[in-house]
C-alpha positions as CSV (number, residue, x, y, z in Angstrom):
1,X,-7.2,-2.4,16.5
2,X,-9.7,-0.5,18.1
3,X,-12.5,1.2,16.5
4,X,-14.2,4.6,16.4
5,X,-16.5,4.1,14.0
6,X,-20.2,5.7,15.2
7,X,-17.9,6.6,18.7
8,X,-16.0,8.6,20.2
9,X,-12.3,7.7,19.5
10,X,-10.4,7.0,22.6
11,X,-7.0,9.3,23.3
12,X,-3.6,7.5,23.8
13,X,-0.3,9.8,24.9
14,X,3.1,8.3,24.4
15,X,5.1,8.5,27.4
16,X,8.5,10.2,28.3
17,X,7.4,13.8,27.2
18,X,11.2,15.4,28.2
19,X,10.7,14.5,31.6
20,X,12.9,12.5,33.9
21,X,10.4,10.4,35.6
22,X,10.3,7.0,35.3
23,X,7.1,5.1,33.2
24,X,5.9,3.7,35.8
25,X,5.6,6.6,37.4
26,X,4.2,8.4,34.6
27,X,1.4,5.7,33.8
28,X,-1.1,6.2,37.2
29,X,-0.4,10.0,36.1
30,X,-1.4,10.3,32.3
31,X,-4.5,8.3,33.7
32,X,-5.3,10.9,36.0
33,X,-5.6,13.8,33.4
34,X,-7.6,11.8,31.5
35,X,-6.2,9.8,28.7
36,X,-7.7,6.3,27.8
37,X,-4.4,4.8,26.7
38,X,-0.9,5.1,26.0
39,X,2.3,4.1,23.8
40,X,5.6,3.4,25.1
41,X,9.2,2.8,23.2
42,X,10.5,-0.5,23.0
43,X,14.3,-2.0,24.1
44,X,15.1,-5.9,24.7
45,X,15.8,-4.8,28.1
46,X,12.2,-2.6,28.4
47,X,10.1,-4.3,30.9
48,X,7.3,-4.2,28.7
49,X,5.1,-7.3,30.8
50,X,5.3,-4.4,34.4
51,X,4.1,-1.9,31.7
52,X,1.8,-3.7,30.6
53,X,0.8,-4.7,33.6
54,X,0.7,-1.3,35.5
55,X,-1.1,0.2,32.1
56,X,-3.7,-2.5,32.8
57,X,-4.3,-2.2,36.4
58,X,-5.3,1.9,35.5
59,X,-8.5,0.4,33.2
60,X,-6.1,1.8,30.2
61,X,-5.4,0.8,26.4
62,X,-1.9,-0.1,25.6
63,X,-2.4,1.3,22.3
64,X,0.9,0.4,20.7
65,X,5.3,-0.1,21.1
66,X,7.0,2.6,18.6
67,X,10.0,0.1,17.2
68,X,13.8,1.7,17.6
69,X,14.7,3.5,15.0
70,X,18.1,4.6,15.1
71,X,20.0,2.0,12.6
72,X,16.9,1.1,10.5
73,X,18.3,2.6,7.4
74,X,20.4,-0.3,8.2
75,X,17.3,-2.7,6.7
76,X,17.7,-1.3,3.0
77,X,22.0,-1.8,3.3
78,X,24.0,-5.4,2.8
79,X,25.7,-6.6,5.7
80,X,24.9,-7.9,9.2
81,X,23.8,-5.1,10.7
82,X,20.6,-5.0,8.2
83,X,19.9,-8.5,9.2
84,X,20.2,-7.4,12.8
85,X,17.8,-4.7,12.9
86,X,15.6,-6.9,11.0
87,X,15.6,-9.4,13.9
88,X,15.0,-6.5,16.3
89,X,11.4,-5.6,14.3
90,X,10.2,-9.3,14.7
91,X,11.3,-8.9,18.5
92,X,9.3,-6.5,19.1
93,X,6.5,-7.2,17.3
94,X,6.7,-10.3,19.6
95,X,6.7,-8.7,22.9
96,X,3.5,-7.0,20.8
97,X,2.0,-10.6,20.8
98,X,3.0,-11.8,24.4
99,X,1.4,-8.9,26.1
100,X,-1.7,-8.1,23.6
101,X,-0.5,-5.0,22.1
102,X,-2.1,-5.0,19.3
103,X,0.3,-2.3,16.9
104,X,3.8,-1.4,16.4
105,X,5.1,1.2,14.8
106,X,8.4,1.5,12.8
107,X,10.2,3.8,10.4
108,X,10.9,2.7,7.1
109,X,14.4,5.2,7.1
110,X,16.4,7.3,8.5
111,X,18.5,9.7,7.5
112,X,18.6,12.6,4.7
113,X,21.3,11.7,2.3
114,X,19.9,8.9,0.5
115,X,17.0,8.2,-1.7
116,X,17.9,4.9,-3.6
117,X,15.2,2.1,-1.7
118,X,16.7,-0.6,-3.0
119,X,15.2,-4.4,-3.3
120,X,17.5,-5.6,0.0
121,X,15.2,-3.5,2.2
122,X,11.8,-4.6,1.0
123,X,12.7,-8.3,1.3
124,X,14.1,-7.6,5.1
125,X,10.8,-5.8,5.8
126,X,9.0,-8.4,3.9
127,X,10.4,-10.9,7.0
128,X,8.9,-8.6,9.7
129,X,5.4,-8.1,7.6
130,X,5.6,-12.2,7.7
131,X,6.0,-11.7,11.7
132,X,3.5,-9.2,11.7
133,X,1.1,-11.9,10.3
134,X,2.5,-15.1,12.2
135,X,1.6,-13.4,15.7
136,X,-1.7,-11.5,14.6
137,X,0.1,-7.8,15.0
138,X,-0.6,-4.9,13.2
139,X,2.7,-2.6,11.2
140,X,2.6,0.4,11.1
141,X,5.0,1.9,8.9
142,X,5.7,5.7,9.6
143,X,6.1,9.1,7.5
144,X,9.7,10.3,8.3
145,X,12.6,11.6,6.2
146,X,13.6,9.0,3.5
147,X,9.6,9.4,2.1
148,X,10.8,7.3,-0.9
149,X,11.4,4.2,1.6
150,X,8.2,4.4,2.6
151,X,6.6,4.4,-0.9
152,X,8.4,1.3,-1.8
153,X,7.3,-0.5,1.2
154,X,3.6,0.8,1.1
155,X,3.4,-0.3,-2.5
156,X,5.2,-3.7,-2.0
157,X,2.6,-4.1,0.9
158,X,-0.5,-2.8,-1.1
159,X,-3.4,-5.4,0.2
160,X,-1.5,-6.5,3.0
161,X,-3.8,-7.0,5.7
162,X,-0.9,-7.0,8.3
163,X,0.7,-3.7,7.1
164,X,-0.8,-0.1,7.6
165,X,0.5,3.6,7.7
166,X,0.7,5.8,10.8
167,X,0.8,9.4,10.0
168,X,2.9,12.0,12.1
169,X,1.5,15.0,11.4
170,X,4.5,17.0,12.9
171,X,6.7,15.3,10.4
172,X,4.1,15.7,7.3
173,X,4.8,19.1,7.6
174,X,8.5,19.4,7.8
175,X,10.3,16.1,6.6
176,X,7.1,15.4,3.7
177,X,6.8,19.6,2.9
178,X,3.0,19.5,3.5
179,X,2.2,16.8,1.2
180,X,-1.3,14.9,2.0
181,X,0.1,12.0,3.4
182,X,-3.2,11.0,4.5
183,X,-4.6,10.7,0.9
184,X,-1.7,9.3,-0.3
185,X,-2.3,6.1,1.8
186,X,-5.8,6.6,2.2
187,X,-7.7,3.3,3.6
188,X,-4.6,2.2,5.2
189,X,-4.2,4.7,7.7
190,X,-4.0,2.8,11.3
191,X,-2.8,5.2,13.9
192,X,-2.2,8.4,14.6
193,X,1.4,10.3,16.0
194,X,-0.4,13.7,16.6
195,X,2.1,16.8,17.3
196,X,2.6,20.6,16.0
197,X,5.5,22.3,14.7
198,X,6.5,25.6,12.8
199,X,6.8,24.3,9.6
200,X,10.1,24.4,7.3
201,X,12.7,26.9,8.9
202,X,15.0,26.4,5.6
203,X,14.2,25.1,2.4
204,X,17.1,24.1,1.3
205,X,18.2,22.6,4.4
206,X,15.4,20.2,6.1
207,X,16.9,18.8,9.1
208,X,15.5,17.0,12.6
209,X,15.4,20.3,14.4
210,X,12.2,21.4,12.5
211,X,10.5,17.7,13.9
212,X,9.4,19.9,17.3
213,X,6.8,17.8,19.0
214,X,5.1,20.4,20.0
215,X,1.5,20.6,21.8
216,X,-1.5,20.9,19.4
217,X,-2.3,24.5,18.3
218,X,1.1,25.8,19.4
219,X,2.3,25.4,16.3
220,X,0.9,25.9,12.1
221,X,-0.8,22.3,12.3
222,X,-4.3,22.6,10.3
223,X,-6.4,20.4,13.0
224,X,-9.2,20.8,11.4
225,X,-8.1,20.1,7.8
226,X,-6.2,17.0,9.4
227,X,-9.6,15.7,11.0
228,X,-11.4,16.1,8.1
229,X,-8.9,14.0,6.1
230,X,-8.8,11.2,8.0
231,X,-12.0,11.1,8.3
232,X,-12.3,10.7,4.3
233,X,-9.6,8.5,4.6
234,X,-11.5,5.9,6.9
235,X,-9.5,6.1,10.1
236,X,-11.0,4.4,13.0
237,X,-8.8,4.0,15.5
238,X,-7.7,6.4,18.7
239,X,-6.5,9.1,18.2
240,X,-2.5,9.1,19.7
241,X,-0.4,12.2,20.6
242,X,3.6,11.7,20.4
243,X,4.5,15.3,22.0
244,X,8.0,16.5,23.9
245,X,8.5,19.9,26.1
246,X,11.5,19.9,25.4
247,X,13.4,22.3,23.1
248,X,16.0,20.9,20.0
249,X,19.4,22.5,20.3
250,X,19.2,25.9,19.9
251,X,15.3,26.0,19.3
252,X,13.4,28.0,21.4
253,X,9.4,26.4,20.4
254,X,8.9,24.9,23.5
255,X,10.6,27.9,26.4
256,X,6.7,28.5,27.1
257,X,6.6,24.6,28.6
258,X,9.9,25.6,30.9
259,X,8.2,25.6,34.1
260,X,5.7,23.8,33.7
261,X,5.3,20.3,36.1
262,X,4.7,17.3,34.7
263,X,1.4,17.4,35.8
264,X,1.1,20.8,34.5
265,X,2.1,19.6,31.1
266,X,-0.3,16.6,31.6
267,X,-2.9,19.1,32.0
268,X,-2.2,21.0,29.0
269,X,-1.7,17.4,26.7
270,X,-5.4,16.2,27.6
271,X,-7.0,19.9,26.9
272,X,-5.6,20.3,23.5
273,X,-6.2,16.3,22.9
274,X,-9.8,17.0,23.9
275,X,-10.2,20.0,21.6
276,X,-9.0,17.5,18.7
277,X,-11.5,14.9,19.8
278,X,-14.3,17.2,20.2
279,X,-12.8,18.5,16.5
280,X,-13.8,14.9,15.7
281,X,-16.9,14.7,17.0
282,X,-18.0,18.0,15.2
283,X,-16.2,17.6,12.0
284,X,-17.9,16.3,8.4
285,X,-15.1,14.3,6.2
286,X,-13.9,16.4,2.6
């Protein structure tokens, strides 16, 4: 992973965004407006080598492949399916290996109905921590809904060099109700998903819609207060920005992004990620 200690850290932007341009298309342009490196999602069928490739050829970092996430509650249920999703983890933390990528990410959960991580889960992620190792990439396991899953894993992982936490801030917010994250897995913080949101639209109902994505500082996000707990929590690494402009159904966050290009939005991504990495530069840890 790379490091920021003594530096400046470098600023990585996931691709997609909302917008239906290809990523190969978007790569040469998230260059242009000035980010250092980039995320993509991963699929067996992704071309990840062209990424890789392409992301290469513009001097960039390919900072890291976000694991899918859509059946990985699957992991902590008996059955095939579990086993499957399992097997999907280790293949993407291969691709990791095969085309120097040195991080994936991965949810520990998903879903809001249960809370009961069971022992079945922790020895199916226990396989893909063993991947992890065997092909020299870093986990890192994500705050979403199902926080509990993630507690069981972080503690069964305590001291595993292979396994880290990536924090979402947009999701610390709405799906962790504000909680420190940060200092709850402080030291083993290893990237960044950096977005805003509004916070919790209803208590007693927390749902994917409040997850916005939003830009930095269009939203309640204490940047500053962020910065300075990473900083006390020993994060070195870039500093990574998952965002959307795109609205969730019936949401209206993100009607200010409407007409906006891609280039446009582009434009606005790098000056808010600057302001956070000058926010860096300028700010002590707690």
């Amino acid at each position: 992973m790379m490091t920021t200690h003594g530096t400046t850290p470098k600023l990585c932007l996931a691709t997609g965004m909302g917008y239906p341009i290809s990523t190969e298309e978007q790569i040469p342009l998230i260059r242009k407006a000035g980010f250092d490196g980039i995320f993509t999602g991963w699929s067996k069928d992704a071309p990840i080598g062209h990424w890789a490739s392409i992301i290469r050829d513009q001097g960039m970092l390919y900072q890291s492949l976000h694991a899918p996430f859509g059946h990985v509650d699957q992991m902590w249920e008996a059955g095939e399916m579990g086993d499957e999703v399992a097997d999907e983890l280790c293949a993407c933390l291969e691709d990791c290996a095969r085309h120097q990528i040195p991080l994936m990410v991965a949810h520990a959960f998903i879903g809001f109905d249960k809370h009961t991580p069971g022992d079945i889960g922790v020895e199916r992620f226990s396989w893909v921590a063993r991947r992890a190792e065997q092909v020299g990439v870093k986990l890192a396991l994500e705050n979403t809904e199902g926080e509990e899953y993630l507690e069981r894993l972080m503690c069964a992982f305590r001291g595993n060099p292979a396994v880290g936490f990536c924090i979402d801030t947009g999701h610390e917010m709405c799906y962790n109700r504000s909680k420190d994250m940060i200092g709850k897995y402080s030291g083993r913080v290893i990237a960044t998903h950096f977005n805003d949101n509004v916070g919790i639209t209803d208590e007693n109902n927390i749902t994917w819609l409040d997850d916005a994505h939003l830009l930095p500082f269009d939203g309640i996000a204490d940047w500053k207060g962020i910065i300075r707990r990473l900083k006390k929590a020993g994060y070195e690494g870039s500093l990574t920005f998952e965002l959307t402009s795109l609205n969730k159904p019936d949401r209206h966050t993100h009607d200010g992004y409407a007409n906006w290009s891609f280039e446009e939005y582009l434009a606005q991504a790098y000056a808010r990620a600057k302001r956070i990495q000058d926010l860096w530069t300028n700010t002590q840890a707690e």
